[in-house]
C-alpha atoms as a printed R data frame, in Angstrom:
    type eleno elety resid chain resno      x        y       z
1   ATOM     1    CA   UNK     A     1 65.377 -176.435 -72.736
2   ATOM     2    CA   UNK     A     2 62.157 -176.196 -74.168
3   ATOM     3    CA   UNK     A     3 62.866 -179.321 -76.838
4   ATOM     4    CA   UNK     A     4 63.859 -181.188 -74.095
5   ATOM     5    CA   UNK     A     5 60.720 -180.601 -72.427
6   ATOM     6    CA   UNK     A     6 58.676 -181.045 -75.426
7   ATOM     7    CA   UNK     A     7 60.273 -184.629 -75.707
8   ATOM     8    CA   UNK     A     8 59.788 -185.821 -72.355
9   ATOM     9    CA   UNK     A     9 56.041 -184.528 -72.562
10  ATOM    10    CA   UNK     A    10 55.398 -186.533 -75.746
11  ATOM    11    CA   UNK     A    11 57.031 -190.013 -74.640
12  ATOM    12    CA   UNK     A    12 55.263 -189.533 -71.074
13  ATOM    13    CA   UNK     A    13 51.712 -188.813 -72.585
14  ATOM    14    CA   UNK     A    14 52.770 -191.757 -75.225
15  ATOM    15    CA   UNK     A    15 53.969 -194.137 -72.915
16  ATOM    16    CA   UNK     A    16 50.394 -192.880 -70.699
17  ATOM    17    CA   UNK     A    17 48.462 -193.918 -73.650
18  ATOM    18    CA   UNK     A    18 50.274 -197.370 -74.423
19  ATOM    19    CA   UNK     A    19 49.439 -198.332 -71.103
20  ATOM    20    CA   UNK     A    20 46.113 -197.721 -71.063
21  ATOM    21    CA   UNK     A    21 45.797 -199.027 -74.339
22  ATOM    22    CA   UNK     A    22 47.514 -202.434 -73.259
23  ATOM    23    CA   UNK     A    23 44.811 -202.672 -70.289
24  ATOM    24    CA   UNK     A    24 42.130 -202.035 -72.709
25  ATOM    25    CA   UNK     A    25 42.609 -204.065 -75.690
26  ATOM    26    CA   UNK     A    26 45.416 -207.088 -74.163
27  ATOM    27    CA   UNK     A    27 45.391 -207.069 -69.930
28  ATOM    28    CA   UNK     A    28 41.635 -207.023 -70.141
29  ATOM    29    CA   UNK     A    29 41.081 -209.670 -72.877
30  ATOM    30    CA   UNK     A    30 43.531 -212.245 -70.721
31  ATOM    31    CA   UNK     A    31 42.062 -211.642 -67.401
32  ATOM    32    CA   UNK     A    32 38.449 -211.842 -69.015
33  ATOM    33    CA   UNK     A    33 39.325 -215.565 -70.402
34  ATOM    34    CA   UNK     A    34 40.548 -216.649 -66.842
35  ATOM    35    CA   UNK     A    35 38.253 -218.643 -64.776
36  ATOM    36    CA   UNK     A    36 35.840 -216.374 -62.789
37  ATOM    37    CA   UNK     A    37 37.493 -216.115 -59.584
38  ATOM    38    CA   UNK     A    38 40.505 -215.604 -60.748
39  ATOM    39    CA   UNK     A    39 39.470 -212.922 -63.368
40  ATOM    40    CA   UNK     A    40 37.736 -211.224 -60.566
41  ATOM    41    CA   UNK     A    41 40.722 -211.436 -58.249
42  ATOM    42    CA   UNK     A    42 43.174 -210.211 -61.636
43  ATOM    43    CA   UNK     A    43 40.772 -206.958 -61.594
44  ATOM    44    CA   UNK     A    44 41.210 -206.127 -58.096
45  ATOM    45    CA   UNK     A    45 44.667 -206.610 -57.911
46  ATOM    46    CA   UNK     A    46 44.855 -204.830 -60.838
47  ATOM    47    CA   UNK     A    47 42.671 -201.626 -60.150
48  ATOM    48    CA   UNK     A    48 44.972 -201.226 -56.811
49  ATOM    49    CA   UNK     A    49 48.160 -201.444 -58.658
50  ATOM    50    CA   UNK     A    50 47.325 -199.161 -61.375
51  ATOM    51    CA   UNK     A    51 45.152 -197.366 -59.575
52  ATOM    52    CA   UNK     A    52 47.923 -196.240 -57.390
53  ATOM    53    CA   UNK     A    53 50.262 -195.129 -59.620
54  ATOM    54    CA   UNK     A    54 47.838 -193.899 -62.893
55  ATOM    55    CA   UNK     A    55 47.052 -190.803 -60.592
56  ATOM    56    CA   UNK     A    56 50.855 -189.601 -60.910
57  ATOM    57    CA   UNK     A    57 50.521 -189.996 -64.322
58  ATOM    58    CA   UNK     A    58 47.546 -188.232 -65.749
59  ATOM    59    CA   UNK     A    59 48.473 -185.130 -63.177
60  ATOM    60    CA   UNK     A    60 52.228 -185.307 -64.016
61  ATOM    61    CA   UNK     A    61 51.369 -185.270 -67.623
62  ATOM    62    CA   UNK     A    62 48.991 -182.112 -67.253
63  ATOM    63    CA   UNK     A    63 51.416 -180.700 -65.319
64  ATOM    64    CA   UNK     A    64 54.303 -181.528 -68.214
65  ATOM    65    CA   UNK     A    65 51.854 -180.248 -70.971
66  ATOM    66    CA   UNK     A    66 50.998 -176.813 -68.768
67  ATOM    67    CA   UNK     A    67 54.676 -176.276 -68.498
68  ATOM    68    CA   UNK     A    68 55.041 -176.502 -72.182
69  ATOM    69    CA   UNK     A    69 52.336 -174.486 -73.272
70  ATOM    70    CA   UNK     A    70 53.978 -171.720 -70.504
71  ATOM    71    CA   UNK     A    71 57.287 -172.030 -72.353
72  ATOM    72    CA   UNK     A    72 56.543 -172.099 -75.419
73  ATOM    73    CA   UNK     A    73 53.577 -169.378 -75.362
74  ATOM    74    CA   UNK     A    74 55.136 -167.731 -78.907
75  ATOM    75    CA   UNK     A    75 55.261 -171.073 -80.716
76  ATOM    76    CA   UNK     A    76 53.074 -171.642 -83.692
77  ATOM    77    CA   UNK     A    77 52.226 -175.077 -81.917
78  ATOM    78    CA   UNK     A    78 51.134 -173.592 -78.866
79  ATOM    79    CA   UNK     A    79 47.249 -173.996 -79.560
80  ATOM    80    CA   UNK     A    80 47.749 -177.526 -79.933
81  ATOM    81    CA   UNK     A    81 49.582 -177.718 -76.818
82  ATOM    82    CA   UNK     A    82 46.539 -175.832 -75.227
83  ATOM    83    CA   UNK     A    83 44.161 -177.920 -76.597
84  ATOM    84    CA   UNK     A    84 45.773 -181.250 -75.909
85  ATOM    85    CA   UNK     A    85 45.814 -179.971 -72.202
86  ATOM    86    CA   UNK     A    86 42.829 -179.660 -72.280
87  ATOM    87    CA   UNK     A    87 41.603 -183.464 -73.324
88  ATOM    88    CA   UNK     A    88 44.226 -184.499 -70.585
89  ATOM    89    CA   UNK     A    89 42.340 -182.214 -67.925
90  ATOM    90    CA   UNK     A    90 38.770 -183.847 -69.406
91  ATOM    91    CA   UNK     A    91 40.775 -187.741 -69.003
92  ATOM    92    CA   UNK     A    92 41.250 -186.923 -65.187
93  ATOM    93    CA   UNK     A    93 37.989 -185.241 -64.862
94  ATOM    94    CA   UNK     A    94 36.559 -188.589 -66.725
95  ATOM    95    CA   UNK     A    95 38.699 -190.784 -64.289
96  ATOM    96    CA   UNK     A    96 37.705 -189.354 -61.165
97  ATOM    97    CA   UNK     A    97 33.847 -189.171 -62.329
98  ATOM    98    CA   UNK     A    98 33.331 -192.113 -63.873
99  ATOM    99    CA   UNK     A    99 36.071 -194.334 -63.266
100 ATOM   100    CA   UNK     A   100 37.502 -194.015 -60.005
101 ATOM   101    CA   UNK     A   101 34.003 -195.017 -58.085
102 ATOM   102    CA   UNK     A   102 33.946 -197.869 -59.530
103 ATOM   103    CA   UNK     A   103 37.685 -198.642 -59.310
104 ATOM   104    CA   UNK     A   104 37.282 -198.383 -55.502
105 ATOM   105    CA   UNK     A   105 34.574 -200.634 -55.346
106 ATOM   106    CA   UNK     A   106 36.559 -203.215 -57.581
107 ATOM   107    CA   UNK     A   107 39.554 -203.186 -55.729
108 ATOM   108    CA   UNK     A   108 38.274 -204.197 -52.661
109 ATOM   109    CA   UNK     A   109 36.389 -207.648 -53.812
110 ATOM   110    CA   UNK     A   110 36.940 -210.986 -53.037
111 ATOM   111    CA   UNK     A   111 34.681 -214.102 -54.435
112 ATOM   112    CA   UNK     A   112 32.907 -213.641 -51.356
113 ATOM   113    CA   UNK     A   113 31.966 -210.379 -50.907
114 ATOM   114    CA   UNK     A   114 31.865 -209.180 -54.582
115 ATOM   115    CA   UNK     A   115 28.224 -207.990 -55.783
116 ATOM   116    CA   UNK     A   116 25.485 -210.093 -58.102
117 ATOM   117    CA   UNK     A   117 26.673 -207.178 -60.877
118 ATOM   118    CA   UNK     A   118 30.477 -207.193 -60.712
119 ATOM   119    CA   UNK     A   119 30.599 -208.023 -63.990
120 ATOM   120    CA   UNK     A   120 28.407 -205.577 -65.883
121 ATOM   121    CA   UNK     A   121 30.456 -203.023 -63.049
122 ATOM   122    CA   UNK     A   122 33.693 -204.029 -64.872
123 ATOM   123    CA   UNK     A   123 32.149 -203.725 -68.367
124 ATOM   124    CA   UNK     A   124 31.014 -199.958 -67.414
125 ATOM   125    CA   UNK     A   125 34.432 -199.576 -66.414
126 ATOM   126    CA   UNK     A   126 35.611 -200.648 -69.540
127 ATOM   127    CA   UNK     A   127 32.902 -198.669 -71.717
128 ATOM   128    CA   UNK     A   128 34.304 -195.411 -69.228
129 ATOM   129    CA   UNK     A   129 38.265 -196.642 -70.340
130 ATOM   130    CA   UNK     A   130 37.498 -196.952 -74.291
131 ATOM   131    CA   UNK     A   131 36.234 -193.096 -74.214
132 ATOM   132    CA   UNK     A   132 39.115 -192.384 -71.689
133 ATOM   133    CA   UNK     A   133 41.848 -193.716 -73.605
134 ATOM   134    CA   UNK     A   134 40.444 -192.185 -76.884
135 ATOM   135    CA   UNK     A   135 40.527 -188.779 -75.241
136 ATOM   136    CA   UNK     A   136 44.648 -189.369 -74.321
137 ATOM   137    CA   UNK     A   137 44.820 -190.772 -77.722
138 ATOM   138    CA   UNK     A   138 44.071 -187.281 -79.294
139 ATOM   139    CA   UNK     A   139 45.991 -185.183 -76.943
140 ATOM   140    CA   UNK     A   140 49.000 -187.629 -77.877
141 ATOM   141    CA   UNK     A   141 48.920 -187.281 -81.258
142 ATOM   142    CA   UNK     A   142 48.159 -183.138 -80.663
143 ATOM   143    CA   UNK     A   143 51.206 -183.229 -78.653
144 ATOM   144    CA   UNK     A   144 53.340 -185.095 -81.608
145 ATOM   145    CA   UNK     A   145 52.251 -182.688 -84.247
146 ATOM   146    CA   UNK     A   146 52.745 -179.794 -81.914
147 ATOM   147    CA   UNK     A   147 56.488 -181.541 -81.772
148 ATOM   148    CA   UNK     A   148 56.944 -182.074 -85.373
């Protein structure tokens, strides 16, 4: 039971961190070379989808990664576990700090209502995401060599 669990926590936080890794370094890059408007529009739509589901996510996998840490208390891996817990408790901390404000504010504009500084707002974002994703990053790769 508890390999089976260890699995499905590794490809959920690695699957976590592909995704946010595709919206940093490809989704971003291709809505960025649209035409303004349409970039702008991309970001909104995009910051509702994701934003709806991403939630799910980061709490499902800290719920996965506390439920292997609890199982698997004995394990020589178990600090690992602990620790890569714990960078997946500072990503949703980071997310609902830093980048779920601005998320909200993003999802709701339209050419004509959105502000002088959307751009540099979307750039902060993005700043907020690099240090995000490099935080899921490590507790990934914690959780692999835990695995292994």
């Amino acid at each position: 039971m508890l390999s089976t669990l260890e699995v499905v926590t590794v490809v959920v936080v690695g699957l976590m961190v592909g995704v946010e890794f595709s919206v940093a370094f490809v989704m971003n890059r291709i809505l960025d070379a649209l035409p303004e408007d349409s970039a702008q529009l991309a970001h909104s739509h995009g910051g509702r989808m994701l934003g709806a589901v991403m939630p799910f996510w980061y709490i499902g996998s800290v719920v996965l990664v506390a439920l292997w840490a609890g199982a698997g208390w004995n394990d020589h891996g178990t600090g690992l576990v602990v620790t890569a817990g714990a960078l997946l408790i500072g990503s949703v901390l980071m997310s609902v700090l830093l980048l779920v404000p601005i998320n909200d504010r993003v999802k709701t504009w339209t050419p004509e209502n959105r502000p002088a500084d959307w751009k540099q707002q979307q750039n902060r974002w993005a700043r907020y995401h690099y240090g995000r994703l490099t935080v899921i990053a490590g507790a990934f790769a914690l959780l692999a060599v835990a695995r292994g």
